[in-house]
C-alpha positions in Angstrom: -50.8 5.4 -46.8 -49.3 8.8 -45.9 -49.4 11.6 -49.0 -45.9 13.0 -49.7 -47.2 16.0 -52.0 -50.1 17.3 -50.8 -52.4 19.5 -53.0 -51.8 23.3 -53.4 -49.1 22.9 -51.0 -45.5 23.3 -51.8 -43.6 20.9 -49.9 -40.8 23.0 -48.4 -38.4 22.3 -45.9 -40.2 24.4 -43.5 -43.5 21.6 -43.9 -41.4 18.9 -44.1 -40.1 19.6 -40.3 -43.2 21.0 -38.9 -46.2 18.4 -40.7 -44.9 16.2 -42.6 -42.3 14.3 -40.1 -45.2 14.5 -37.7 -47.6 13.1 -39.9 -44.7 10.1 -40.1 -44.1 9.8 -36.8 -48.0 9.4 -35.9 -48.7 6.9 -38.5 -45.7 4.7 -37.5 -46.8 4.6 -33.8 -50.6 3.5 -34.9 -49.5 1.1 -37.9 -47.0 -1.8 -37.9 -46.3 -0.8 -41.5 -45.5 2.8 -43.3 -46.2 3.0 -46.8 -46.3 6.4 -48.9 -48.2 7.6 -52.0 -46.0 10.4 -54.2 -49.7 12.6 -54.4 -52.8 12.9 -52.5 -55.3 12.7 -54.9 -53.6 9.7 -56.9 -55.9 9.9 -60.3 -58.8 11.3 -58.7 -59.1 15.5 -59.0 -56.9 15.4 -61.3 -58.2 19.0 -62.5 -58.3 20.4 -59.1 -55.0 19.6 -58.1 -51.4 20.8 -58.3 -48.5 19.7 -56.7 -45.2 21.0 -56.1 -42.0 20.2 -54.4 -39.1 22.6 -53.1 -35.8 21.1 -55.0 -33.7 21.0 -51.0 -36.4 19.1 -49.3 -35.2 16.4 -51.9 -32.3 15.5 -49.6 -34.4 15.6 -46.7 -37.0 13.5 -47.8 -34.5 10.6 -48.7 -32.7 11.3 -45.3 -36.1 10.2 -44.0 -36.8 7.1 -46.5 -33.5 5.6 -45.9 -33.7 5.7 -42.0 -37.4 4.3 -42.2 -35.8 1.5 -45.0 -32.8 0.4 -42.0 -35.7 0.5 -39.3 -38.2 -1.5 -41.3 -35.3 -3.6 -42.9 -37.0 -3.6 -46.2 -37.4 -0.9 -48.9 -40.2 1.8 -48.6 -42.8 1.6 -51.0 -44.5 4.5 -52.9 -47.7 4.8 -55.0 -46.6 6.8 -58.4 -49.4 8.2 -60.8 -49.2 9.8 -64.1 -51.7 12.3 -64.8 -51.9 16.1 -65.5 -51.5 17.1 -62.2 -48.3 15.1 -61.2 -46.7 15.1 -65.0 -44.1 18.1 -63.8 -43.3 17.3 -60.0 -42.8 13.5 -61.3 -40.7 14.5 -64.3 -38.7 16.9 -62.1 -38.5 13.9 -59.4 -37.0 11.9 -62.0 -34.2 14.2 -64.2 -33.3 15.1 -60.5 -32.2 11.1 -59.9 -34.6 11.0 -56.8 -35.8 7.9 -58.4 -32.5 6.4 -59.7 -30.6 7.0 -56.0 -33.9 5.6 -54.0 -34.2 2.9 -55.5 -32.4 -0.1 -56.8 -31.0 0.8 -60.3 -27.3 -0.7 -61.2 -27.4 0.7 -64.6 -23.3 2.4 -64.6 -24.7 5.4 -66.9 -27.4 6.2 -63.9 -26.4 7.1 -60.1 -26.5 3.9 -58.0 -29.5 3.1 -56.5 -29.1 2.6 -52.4 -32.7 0.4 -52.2 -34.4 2.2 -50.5 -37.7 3.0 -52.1 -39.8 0.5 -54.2 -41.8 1.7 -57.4 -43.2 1.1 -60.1 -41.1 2.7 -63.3 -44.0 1.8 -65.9 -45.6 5.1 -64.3 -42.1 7.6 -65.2 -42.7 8.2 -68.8 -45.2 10.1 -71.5 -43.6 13.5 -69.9 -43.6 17.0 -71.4 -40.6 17.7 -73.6 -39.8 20.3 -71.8 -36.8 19.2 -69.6 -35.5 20.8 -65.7 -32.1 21.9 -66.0 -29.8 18.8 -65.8 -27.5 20.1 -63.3 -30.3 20.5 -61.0 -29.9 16.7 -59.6 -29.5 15.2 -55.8 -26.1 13.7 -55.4 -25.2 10.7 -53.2 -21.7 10.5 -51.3 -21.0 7.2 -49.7 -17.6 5.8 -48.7 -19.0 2.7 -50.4 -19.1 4.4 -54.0 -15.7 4.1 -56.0 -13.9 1.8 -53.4 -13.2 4.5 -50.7 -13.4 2.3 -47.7 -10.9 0.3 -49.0 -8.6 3.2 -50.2 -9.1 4.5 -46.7 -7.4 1.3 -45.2 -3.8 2.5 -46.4 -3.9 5.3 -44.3 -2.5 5.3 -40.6 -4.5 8.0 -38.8 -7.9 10.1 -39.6 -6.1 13.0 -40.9 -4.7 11.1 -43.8 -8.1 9.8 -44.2 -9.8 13.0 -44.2 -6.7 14.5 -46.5 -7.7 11.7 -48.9 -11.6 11.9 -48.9 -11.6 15.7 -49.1 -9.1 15.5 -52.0 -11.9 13.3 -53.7 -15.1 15.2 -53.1 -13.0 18.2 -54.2 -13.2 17.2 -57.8 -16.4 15.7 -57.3 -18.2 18.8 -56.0 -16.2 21.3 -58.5 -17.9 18.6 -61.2 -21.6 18.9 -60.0 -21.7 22.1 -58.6 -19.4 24.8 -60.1 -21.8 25.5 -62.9 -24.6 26.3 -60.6 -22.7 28.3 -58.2 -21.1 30.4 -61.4 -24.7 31.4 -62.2 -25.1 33.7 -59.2 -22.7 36.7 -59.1 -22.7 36.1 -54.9 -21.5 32.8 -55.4 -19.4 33.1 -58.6 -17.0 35.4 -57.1 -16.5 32.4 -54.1 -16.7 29.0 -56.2 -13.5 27.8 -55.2 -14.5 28.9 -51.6 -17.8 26.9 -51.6 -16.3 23.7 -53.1 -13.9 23.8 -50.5 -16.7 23.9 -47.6 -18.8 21.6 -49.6 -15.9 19.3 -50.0 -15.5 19.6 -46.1 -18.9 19.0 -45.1 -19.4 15.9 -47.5 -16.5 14.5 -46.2 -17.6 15.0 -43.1 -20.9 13.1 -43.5 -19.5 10.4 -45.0 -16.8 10.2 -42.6 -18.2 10.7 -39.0 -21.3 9.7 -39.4 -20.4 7.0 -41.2 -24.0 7.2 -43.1 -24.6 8.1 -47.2 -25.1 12.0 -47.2 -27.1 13.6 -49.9 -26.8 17.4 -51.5 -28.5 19.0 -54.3 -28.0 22.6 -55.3 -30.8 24.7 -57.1 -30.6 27.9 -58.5 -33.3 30.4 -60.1 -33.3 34.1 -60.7 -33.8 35.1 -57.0 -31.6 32.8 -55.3 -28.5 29.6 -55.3 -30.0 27.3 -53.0 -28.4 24.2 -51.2 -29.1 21.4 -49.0 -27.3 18.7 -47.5 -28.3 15.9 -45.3 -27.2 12.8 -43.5 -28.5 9.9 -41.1 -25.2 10.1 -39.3 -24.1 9.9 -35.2 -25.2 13.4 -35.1 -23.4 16.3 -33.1 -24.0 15.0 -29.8 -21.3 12.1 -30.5 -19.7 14.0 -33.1 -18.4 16.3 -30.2 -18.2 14.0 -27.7 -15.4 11.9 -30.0 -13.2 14.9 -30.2 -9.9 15.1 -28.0 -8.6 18.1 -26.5 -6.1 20.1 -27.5 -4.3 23.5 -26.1 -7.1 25.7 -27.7 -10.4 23.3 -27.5 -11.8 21.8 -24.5 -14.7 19.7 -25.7 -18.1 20.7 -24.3 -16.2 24.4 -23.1 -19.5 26.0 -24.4 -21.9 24.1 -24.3 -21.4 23.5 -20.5 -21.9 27.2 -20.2 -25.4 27.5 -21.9 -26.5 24.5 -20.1 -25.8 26.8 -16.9 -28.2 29.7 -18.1 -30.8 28.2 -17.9 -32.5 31.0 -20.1 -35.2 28.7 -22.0 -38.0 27.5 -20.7 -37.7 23.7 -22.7 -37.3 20.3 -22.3 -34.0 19.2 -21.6 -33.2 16.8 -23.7 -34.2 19.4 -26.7 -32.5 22.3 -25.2 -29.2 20.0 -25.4 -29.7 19.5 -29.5 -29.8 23.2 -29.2 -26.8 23.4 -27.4 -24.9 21.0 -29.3 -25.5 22.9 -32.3 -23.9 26.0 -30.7 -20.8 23.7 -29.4 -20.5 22.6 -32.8 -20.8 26.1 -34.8 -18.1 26.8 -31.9 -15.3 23.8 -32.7 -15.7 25.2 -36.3 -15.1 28.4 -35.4 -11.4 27.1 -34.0 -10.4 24.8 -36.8 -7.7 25.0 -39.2 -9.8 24.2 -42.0 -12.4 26.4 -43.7 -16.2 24.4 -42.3 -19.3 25.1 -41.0 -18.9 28.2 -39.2 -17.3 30.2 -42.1 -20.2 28.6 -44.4 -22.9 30.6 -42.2 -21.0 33.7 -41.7 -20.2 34.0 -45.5 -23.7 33.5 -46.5 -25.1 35.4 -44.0 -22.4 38.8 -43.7 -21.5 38.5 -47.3 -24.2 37.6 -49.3 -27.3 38.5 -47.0 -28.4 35.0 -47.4 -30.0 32.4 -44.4 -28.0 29.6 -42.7 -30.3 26.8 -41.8 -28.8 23.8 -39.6 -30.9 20.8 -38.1 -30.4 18.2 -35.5 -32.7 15.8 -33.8 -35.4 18.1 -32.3 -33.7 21.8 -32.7 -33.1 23.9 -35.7 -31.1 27.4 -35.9 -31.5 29.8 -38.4 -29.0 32.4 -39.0 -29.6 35.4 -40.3 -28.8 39.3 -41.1 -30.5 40.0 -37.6 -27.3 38.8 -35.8 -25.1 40.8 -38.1 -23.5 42.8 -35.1 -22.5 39.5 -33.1 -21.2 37.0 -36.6 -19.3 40.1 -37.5 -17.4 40.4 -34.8 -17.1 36.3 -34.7 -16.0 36.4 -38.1 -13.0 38.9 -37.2 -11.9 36.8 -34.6 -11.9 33.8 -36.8 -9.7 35.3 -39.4 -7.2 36.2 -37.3 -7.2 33.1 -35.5 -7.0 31.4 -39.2 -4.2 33.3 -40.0 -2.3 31.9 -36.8 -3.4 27.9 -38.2 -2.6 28.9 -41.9 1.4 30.8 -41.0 1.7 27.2 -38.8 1.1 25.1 -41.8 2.9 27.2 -44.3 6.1 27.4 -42.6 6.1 23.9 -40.8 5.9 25.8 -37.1 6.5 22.5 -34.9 6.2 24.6 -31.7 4.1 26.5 -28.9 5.0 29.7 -29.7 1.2 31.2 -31.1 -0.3 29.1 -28.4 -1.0 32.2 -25.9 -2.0 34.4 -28.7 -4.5 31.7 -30.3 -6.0 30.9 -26.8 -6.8 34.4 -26.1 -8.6 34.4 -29.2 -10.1 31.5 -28.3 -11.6 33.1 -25.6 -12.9 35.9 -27.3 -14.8 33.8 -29.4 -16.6 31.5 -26.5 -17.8 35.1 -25.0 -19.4 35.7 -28.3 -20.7 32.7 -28.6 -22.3 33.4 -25.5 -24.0 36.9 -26.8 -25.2 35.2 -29.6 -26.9 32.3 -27.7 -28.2 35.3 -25.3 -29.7 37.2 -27.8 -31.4 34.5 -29.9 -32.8 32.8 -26.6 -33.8 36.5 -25.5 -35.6 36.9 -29.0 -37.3 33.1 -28.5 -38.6 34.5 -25.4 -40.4 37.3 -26.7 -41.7 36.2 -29.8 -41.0 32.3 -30.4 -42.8 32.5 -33.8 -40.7 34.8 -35.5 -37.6 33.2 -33.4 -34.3 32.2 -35.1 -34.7 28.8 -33.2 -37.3 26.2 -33.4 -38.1 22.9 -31.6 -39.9 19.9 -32.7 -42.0 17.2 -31.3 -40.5 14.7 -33.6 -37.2 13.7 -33.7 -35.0 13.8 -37.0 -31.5 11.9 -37.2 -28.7 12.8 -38.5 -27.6 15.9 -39.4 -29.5 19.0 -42.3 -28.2 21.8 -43.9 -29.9 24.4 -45.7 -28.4 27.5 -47.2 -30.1 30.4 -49.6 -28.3 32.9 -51.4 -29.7 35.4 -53.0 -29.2 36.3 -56.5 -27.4 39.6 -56.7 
């Protein structure tokens, strides 16, 4: 059996991409079977051990257990133990509903359980009074929670359907999230901005990738933490599904990285890479508030990180590419400002199309900087890089944002 929680070792998102998914990956390829134990110690050392788990891998790891659940057609199981040394990580693993939305509960008080992990539940009890703050919980969207897929039928087209789902997860989010993000004076002063993109990203998980998406949000007195993750179609088809219009021609940018050639990588991992860019890009041009305006809020505003994941690639944006997101994040106010006088006074016509386009254009070249100088940065020093690649493949797509406290 493979360990989740090893000892003395915090399970962050950094180990989950870099050991743990390996550690997966090797096991399925030499075993016909892949079961997990929560600890590594079980009931032995129980004195000598202590183990601990970063709240946003939470999402992660039941990105993971669902796509090994639909691969092995069967529910994953895990070894639990009660002792002194998992007491705290199991009691947080269970007020956070990782063990209500993993595995099969129907109880209408609890979250519903998507069957994907079997347990024992004799072994979540006896805890420490002591309880983790109750807001501090993993969500699960689905469009088959509350009868959306059939709600989605009356609509015509996919704006109406996105219309709809975001009006939905905009309640929603404000009901799990808002009291969190009022707790940190970098996010309090933006909580209707951040349910809006968290409304926007959720819909777009359940939506396109037409897979369940999980969040949780932590926060503590350094930082607002939050992660979101899905086993969805990924960017790649994502991108490849979208039509052109006057002011995006799908694959514009990505087309040009493939052309410089600056990496020395594989391929196929240099195109997750590239795909990430694209989609930053198409985010960038929208007439919604997404993606792109997530990372450069977090990152200009609130000196925060801007973690995204797909496949084999990660990016992480940071204050080191103030100069080039500042200049992105100009350009895509005034080109919001174009979509947002459209909307507001029902413009039917062409005539910001020039002015938008030019725009536009603007943005591609800095997208192009950006991709330069973080390639440039991989090449001199790849272990301090804002870009990492990965042996193992990871579907779908993973979020991570930190915020610190002010």
């Amino acid at each position: 059996m493979i360990s989740i929680l090893k000892n003395n070792q915090n399970l962050t998102t950094f180990n989950f991409y870099t050991s743990f998914l390996k550690e997966v990956a090797i096991y399925i390829k030499e075993n016909q079977n892949i079961d997990f134990k929560l600890v590594e110690h079980g009931d032995d050392l129980v004195f000598e051990s202590n183990y601990r788990i970063d709240p946003i891998t939470i999402p992660l790891l039941l990105s993971l257990i669902e796509q090994l659940s639909k691969f092995y057609k069967k529910p994953i199981e895990l070894s639990l133990y009660n002792n002194n040394a998992t007491k705290d990580v199991l009691k947080f693993l269970q007020k956070s509903d990782f063990f209500n939305i993993a595995g099969d509960n129907t109880n209408p008080y609890f979250p519903y359980g998507r069957d994907i992990l079997h347990y024992d539940e004799a072994y979540l009890g006896n805890f420490t009074k002591k309880d983790p703050r109750p807001e501090h919980r993993v969500r699960c969207y689905s469009l088959n929670d509350n009868n959306l897929s059939e709600k989605l039928k009356v609509f015509g087209n996919e704006d109406e359907r996105r219309d709809f789902l975001i009006s939905e997860y905009t309640y929603t989010v404000r009901e799990h999230f808002q009291e969190l993000l009022f707790d940190n004076e970098n996010t309090s002063l933006k909580a209707d901005f951040y349910i809006e993109i968290l409304s926007e990203l959720i819909t777009n998980g359940v939506l396109h990738s037409k897979s369940n998406t999980f969040a949780l949000m932590f926060v503590n007195k350094f930082s607002t933490k939050f992660s979101i993750s899905d086993n969805g179609i990924g960017f790649e088809e994502s991108i490849k599904s979208k039509d052109e219009n006057f002011i995006y021609n799908p694959l514009e940018l990505k087309i040009k990285l493939d052309s410089l050639k600056i990496l020395n990588v594989n391929d196929k991992i240099l195109s997750n890479l590239n795909f990430i860019m694209e989609t930053l890009f198409f985010s960038s041009l929208k007439n919604r508030r997404g993606l792109f305006d997530l990372m450069t809020s977090v990152v200009l505003n609130s000196n925060g990180y801007f973690r995204l994941h797909t496949n084999n690639s990660q990016i992480i944006i940071s204050n080191r590419m103030r100069n080039e997101l500042f200049e992105l994040s100009a350009l895509r106010d005034k080109l919001f400002e174009y979509h947002k006088n459209i909307i507001i006074n029902s413009i039917d016509d062409d005539r910001y199309n020039k002015e938008m386009v030019l725009i536009k254009n603007e943005i591609l070249d800095y997208f192009v900087k950006l991709y330069k100088n973080i390639c440039d940065k991989y090449n001199n020093d790849f272990k301090y890089s804002s870009i990492r690649f990965y042996n193992v493949r990871f579907k779908g797509v993973h979020i991570e944002v930190e915020i610190p406290t002010v």
